[in-house]
SELUMKE-328959 format. One line per 4 residues: number of its first residue (from 0); for each residue x, z, y of N, C-alpha, C, CB. Coordinates in Angstrom, 3 decimals. Glycine has a CB too. Layout:
// residues N
NUM = X/Z/Y/X/Z/Y/X/Z/Y/X/Z/Y  ...
This chain:
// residues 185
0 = 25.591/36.209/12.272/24.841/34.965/12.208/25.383/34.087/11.101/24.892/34.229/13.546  24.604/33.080/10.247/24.754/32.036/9.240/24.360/31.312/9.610/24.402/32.034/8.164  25.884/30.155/9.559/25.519/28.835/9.998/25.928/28.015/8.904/26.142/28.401/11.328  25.286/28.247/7.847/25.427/27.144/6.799/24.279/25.710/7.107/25.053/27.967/5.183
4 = 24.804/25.047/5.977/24.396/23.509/6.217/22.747/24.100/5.725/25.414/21.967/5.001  22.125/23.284/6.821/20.500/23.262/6.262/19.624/22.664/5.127/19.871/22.783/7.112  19.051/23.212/4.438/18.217/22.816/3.058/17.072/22.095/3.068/17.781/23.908/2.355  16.442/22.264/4.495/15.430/21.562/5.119/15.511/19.843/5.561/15.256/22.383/6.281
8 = 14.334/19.641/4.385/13.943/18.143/4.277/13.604/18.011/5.849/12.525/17.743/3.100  14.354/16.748/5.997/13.741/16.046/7.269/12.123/15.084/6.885/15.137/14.831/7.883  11.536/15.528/7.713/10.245/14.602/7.877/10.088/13.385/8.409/9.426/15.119/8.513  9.483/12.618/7.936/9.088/11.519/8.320/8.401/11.175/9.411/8.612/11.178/7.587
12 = 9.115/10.970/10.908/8.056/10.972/11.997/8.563/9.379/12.602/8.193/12.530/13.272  7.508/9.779/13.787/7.340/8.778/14.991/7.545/9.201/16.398/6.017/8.262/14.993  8.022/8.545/17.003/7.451/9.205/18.484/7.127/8.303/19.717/8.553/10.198/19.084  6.329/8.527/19.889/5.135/7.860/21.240/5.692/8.163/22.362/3.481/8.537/21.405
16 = 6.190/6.871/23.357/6.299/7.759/24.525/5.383/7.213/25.935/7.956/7.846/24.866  4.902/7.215/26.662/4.306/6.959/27.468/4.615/5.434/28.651/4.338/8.193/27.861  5.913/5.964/28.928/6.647/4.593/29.334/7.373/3.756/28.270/7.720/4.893/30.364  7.699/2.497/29.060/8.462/1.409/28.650/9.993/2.243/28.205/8.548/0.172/29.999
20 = 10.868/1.364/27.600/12.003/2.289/27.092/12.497/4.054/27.035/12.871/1.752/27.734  11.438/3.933/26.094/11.591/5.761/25.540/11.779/6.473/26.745/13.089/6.247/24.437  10.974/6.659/27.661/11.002/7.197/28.888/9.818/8.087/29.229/11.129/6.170/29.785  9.335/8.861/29.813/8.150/9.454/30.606/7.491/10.611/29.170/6.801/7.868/31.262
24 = 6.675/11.303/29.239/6.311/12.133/28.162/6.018/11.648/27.443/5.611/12.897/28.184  6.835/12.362/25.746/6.219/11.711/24.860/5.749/12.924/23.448/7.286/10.420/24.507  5.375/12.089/22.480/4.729/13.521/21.402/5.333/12.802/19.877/2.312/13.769/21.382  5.807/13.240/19.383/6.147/13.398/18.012/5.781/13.771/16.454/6.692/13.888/18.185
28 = 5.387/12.835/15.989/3.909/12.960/14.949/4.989/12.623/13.698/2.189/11.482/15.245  4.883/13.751/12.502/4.966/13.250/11.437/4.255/13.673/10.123/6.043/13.241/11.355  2.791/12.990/10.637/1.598/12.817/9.549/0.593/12.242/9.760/1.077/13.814/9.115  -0.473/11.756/9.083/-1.376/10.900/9.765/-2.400/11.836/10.802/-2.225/10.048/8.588
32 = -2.788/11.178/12.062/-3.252/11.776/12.806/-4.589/10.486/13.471/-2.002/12.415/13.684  -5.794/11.202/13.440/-6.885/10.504/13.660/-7.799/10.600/15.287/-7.684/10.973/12.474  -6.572/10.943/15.968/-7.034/11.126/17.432/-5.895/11.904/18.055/-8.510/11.948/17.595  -4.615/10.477/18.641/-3.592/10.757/19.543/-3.666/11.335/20.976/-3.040/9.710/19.637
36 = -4.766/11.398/21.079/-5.500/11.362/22.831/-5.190/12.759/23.219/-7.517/11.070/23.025  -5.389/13.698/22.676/-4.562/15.139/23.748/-3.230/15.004/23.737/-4.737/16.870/23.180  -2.603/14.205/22.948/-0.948/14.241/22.977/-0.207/13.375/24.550/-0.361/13.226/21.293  -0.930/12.430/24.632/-0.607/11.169/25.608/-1.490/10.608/26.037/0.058/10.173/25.175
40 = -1.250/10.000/27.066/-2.499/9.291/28.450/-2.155/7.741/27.897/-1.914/9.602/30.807  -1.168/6.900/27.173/-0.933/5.754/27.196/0.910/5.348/26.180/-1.111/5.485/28.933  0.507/4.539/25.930/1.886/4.648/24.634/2.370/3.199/25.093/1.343/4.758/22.454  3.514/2.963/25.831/4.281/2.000/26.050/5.578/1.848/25.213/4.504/2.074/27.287
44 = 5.937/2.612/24.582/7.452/2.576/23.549/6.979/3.846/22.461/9.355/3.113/24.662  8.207/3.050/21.520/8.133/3.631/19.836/9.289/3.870/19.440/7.567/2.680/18.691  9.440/5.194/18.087/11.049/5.104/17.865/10.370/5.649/16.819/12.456/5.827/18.780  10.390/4.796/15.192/9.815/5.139/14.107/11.234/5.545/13.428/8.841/3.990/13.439
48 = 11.052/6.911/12.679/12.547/7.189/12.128/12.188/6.559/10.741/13.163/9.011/12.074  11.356/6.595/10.114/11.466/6.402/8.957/9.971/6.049/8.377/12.165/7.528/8.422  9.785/5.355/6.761/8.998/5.034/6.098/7.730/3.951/7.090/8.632/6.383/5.444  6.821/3.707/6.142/6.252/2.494/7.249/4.722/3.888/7.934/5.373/0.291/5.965
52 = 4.554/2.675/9.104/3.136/3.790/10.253/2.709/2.149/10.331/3.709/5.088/12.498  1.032/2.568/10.072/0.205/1.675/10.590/-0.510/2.696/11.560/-0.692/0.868/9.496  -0.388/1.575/12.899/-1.342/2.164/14.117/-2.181/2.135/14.254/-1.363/1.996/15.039  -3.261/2.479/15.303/-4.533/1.822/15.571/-4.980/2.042/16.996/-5.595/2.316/14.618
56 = -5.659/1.022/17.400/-5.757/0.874/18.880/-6.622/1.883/19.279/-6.251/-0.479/19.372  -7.768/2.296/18.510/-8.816/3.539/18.770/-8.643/4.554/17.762/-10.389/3.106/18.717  -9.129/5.854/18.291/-9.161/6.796/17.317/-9.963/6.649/16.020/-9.541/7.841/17.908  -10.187/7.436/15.101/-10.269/7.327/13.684/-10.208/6.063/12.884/-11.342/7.859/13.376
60 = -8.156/5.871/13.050/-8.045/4.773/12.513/-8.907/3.439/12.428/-7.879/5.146/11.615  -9.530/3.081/13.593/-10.331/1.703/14.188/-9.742/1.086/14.971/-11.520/1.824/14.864  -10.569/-0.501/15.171/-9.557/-1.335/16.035/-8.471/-1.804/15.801/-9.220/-0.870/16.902  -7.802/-2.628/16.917/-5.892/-3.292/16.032/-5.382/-2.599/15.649/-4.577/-3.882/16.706
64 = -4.612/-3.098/14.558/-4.035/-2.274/13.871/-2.466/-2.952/14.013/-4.758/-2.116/12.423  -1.848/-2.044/13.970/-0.174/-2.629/13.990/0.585/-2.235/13.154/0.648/-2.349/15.097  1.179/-2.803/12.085/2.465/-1.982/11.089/3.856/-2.055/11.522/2.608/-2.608/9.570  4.391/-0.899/11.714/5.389/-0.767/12.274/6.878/0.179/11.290/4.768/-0.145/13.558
68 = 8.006/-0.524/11.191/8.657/-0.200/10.162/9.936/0.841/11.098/9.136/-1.700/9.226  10.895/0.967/10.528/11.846/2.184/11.050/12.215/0.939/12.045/13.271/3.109/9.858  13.037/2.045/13.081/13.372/0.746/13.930/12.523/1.702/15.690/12.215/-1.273/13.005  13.515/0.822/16.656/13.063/1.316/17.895/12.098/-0.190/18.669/14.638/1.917/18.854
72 = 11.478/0.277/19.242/10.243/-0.534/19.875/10.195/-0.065/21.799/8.484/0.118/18.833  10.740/-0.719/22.224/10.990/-0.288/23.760/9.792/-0.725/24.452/12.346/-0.980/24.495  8.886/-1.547/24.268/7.630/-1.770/25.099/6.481/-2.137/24.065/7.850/-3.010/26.249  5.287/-1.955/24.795/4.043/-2.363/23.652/4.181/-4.107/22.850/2.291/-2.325/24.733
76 = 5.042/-5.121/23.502/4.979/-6.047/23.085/5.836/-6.355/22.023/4.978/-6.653/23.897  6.520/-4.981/21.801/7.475/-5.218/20.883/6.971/-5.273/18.881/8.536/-3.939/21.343  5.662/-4.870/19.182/4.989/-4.244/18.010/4.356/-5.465/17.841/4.054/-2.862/18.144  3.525/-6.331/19.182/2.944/-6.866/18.846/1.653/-6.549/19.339/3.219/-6.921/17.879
80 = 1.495/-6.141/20.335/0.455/-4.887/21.161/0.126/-5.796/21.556/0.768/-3.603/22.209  -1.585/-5.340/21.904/-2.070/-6.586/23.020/-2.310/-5.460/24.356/-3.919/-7.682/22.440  -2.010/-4.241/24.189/-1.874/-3.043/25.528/-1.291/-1.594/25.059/-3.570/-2.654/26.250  -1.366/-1.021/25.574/-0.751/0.194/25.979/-1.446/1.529/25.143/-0.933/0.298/27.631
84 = -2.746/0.699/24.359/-3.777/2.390/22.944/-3.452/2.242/22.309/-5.286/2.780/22.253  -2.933/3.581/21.974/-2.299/3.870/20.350/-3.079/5.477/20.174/-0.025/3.968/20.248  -4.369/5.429/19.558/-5.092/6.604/19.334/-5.198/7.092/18.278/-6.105/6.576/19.643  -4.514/6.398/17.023/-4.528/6.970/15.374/-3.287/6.062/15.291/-6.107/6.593/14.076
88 = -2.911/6.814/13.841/-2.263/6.534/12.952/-2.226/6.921/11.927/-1.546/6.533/13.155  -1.117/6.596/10.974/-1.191/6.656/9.507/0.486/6.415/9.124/-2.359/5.371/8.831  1.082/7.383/8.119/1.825/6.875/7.488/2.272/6.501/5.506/2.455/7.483/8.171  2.453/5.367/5.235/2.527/5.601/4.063/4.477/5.453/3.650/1.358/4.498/3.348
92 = 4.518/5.780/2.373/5.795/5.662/1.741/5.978/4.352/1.364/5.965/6.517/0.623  7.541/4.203/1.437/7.968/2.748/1.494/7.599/2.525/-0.326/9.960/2.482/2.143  6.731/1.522/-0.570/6.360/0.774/-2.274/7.601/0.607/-2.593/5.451/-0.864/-2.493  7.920/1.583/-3.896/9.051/1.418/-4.364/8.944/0.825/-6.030/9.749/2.772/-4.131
96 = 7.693/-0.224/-6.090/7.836/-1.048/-7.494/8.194/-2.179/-6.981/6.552/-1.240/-8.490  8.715/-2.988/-8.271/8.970/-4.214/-7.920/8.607/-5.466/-7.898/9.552/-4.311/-8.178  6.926/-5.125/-8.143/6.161/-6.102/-7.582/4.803/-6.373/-6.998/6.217/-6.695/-8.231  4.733/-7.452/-6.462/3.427/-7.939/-5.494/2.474/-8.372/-5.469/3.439/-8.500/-4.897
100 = 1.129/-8.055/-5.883/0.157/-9.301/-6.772/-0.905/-8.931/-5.846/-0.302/-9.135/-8.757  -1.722/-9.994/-5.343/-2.724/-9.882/-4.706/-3.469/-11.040/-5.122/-2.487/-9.712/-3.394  -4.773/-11.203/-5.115/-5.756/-12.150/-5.196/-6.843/-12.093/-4.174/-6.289/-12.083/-6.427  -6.563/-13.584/-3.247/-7.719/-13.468/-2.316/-8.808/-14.649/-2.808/-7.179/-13.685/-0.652
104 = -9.970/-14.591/-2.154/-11.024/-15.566/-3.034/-12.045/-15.840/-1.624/-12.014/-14.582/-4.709  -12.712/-16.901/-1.513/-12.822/-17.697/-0.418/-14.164/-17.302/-0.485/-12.379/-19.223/-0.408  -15.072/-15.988/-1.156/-16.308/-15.517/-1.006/-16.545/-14.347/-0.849/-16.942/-15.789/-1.783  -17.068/-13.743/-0.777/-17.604/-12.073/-0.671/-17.854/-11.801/-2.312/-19.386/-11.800/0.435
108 = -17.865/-10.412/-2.629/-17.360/-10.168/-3.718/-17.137/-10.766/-4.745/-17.719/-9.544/-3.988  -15.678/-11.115/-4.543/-14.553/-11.579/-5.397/-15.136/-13.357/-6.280/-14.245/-10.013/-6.726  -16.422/-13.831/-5.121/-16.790/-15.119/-5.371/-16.053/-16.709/-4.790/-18.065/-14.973/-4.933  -16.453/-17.625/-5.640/-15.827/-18.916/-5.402/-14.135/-19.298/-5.784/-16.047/-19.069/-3.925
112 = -13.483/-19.735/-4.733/-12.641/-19.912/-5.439/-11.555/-18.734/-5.545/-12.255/-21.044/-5.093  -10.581/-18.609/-5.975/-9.429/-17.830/-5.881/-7.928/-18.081/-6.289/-9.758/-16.896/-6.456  -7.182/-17.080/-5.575/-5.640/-17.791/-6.067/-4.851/-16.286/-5.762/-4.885/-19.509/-4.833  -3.776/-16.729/-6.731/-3.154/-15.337/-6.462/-1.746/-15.171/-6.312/-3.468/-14.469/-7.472
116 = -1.460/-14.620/-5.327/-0.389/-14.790/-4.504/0.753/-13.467/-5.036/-0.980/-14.721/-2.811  1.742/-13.439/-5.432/3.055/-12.141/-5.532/3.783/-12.858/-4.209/4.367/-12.073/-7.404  3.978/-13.630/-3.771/5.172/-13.859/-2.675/4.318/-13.670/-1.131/5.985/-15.711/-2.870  5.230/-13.770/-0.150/4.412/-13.845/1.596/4.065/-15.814/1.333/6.149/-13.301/3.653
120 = 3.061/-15.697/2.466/2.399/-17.002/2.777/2.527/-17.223/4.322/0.819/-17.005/2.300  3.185/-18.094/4.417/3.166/-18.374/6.401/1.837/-18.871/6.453/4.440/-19.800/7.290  1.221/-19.580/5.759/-0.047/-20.864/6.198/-0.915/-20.495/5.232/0.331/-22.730/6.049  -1.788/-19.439/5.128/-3.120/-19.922/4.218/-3.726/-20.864/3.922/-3.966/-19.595/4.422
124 = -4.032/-21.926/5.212/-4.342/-23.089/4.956/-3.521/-23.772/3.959/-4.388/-23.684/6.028  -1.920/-24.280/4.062/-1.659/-24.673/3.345/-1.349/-24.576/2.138/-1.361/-24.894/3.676  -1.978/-23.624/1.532/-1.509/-22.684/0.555/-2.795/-22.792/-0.320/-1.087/-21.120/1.148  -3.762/-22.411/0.323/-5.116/-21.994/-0.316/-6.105/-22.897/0.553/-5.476/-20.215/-0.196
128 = -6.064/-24.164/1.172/-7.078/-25.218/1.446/-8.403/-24.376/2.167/-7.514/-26.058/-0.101  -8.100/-23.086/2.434/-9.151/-22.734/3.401/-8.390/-21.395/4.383/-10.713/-22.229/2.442  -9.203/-21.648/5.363/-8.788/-20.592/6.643/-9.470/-19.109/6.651/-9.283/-21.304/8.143  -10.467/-19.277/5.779/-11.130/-17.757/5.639/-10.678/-17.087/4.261/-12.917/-17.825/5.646
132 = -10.611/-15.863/4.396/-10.427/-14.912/3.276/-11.380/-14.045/2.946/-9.426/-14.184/3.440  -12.786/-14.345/2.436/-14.244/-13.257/2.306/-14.009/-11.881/1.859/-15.379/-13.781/1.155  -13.157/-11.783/0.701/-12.481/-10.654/-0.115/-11.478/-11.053/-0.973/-13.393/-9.937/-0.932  -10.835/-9.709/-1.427/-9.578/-9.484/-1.962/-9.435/-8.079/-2.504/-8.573/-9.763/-0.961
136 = -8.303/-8.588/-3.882/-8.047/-7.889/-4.890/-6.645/-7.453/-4.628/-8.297/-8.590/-6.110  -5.974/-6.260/-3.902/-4.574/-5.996/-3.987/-4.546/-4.904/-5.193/-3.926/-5.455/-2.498  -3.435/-6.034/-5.807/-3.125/-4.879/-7.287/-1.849/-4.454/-7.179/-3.200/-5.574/-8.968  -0.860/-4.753/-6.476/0.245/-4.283/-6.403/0.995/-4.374/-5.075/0.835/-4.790/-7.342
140 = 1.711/-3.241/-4.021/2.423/-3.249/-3.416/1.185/-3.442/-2.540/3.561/-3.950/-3.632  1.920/-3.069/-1.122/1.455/-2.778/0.588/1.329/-4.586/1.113/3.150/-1.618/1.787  0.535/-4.775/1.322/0.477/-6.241/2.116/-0.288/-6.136/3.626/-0.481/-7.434/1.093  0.106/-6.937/4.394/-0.217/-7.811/6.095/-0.928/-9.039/6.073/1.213/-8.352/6.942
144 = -1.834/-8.433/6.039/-2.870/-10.185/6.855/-2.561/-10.569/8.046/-4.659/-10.106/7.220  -2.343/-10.938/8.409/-2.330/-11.848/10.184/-3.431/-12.686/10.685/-1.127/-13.054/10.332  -3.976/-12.836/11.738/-4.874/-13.521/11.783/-4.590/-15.025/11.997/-5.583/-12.977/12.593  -2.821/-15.224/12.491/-2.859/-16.568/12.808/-1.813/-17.053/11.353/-2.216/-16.907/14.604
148 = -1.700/-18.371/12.054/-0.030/-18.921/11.206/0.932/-17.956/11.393/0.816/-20.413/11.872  2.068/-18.096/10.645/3.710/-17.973/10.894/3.706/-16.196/11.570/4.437/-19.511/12.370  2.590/-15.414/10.986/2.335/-13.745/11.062/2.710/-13.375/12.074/2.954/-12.831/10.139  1.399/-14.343/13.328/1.316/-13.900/14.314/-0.480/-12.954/14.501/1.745/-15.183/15.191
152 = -0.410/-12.777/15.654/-2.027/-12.193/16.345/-2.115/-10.827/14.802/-3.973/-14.090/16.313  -3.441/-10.279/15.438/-4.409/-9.438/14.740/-3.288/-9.074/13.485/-6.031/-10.321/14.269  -3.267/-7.651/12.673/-2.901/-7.237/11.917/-3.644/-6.937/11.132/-2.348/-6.668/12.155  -3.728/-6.685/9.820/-4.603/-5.939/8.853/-3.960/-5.100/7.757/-5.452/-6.891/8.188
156 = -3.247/-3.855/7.743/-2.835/-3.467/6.276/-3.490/-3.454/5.204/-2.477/-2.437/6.172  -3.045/-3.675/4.198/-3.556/-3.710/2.881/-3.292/-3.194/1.365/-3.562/-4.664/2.805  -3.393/-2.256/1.471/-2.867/-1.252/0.431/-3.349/-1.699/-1.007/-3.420/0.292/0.763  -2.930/-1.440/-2.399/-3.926/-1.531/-3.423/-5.399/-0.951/-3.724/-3.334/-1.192/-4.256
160 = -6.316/-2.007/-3.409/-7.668/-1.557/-3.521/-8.525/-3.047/-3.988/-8.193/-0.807/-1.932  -9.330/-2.660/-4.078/-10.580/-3.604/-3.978/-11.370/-4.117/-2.720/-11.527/-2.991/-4.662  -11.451/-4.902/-1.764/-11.593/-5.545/-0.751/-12.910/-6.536/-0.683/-10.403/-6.146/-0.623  -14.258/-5.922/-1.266/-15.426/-6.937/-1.526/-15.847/-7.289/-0.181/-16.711/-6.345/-2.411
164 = -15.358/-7.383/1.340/-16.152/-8.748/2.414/-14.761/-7.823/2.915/-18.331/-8.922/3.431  -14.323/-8.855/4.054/-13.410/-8.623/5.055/-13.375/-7.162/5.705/-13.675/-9.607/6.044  -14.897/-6.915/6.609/-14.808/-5.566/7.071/-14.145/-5.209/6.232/-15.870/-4.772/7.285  -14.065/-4.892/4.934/-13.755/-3.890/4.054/-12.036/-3.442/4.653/-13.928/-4.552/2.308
168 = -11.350/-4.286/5.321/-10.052/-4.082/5.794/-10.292/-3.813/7.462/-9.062/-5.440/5.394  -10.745/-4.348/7.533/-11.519/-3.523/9.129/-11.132/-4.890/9.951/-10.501/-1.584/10.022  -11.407/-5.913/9.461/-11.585/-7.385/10.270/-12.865/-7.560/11.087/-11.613/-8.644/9.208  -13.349/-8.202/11.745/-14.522/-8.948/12.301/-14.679/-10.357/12.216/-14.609/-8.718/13.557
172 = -13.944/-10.890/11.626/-14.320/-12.333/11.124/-13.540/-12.523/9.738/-13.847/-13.580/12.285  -13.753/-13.384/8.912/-12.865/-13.673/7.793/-11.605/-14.750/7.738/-13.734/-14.046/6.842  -11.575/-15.010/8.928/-9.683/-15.703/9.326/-8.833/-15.140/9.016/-9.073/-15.863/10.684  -7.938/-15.826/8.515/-7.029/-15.120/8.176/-5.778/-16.551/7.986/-7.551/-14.091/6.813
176 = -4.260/-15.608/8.783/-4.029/-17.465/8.720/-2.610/-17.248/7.972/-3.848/-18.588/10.654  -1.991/-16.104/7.720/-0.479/-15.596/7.463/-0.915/-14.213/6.432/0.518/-15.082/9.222  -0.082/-14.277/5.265/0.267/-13.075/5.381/1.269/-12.563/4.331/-0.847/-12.388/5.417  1.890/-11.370/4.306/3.306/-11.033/3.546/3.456/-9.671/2.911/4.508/-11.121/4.553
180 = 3.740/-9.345/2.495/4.184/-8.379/1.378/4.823/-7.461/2.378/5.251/-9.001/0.082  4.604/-6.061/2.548/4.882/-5.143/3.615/6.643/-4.396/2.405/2.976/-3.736/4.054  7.441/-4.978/3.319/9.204/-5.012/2.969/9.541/-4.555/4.650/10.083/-7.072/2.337  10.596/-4.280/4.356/11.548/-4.021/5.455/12.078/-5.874/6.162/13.097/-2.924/4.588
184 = 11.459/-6.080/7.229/11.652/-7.295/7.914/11.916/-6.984/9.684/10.241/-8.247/7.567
């Protein structure tokens, strides 16, 4: 037998477990997966080893969405859950440039006013004199909408794309009250 040191890349996973503190059956995902539902009946705790996972409350990546960084998560409230579905996910690689540029604009495609943000924002309002965000331009780096102040409620990831009306991030209204540059926090 050879027991030399192994050459094999570790993967980038997650693991779901059914109960509260990493307890009761759980399943171990490391790739994006668009329907968790034969793996688990209900996802109460998380233990992300590595790189960032955006969740989603229903299968094919629909519904809340939660970004969740390395790090252990012992109950659904730890994420930020409003319950216990976790039926998709997604993982991307941690943005390794060194910078942040986004432009949001207070109309549907890329109309009225606009401003453009590289840093996190606790207060849209106070920042940008309005509470709605119609669309948005991410040109650089992973960003978090929040729906409230101080990047609380509702999540939204936001990768570099073009963003012409809210749905386009998978919102149902255009509130938007926080949001920050997806870093290790």
């Amino acid at each position: 037998m050879f027991f030399g040191v192994s050459t094999v890349k570790k993967t980038e996973t997650i693991i779901f477990y059914e109960d509260r503190n990493f307890q009761g059956r759980h399943y171990e995902c490391s790739s994006d997966c668009a329907d968790l539902s034969p793996y688990f009946s209900r996802c109460n705790s998380i233990r992300v080893d590595s790189d960032w996972w955006v969740l989603y409350e229903k299968p094919n990546y629909m519904g809340y969405q939660y970004v969740l960084t390395r790090g252990e998560y012992p109950d659904y409230q730890r994420w930020m859950g409003f319950n216990d579905n976790i039926w998709s996910c997604r993982t991307y690689p941690y943005y390794r440039g060194g910078s942040y540029r986004m432009k949001i604009y207070e109309r549907p495609d890329f109309g009225g006013q606009m401003m453009e943000f590289m840093d996190d924002c606790p207060s849209v309002y106070d920042r940008f004199r309005y509470r709605d965000i119609h669309s948005c331009h991410v040109m650089d780096g992973y960003w978090i909408f929040y729906e409230h102040p101080n990047y609380r409620g509702r999540q939204y990831f936001m990768r570099p794309s073009e963003y012409r009306r809210f749905s386009d991030w998978g919102a149902t209204c255009s509130t938007i009250g926080s949001f920050r540059r997806m870093r290790d926090f």
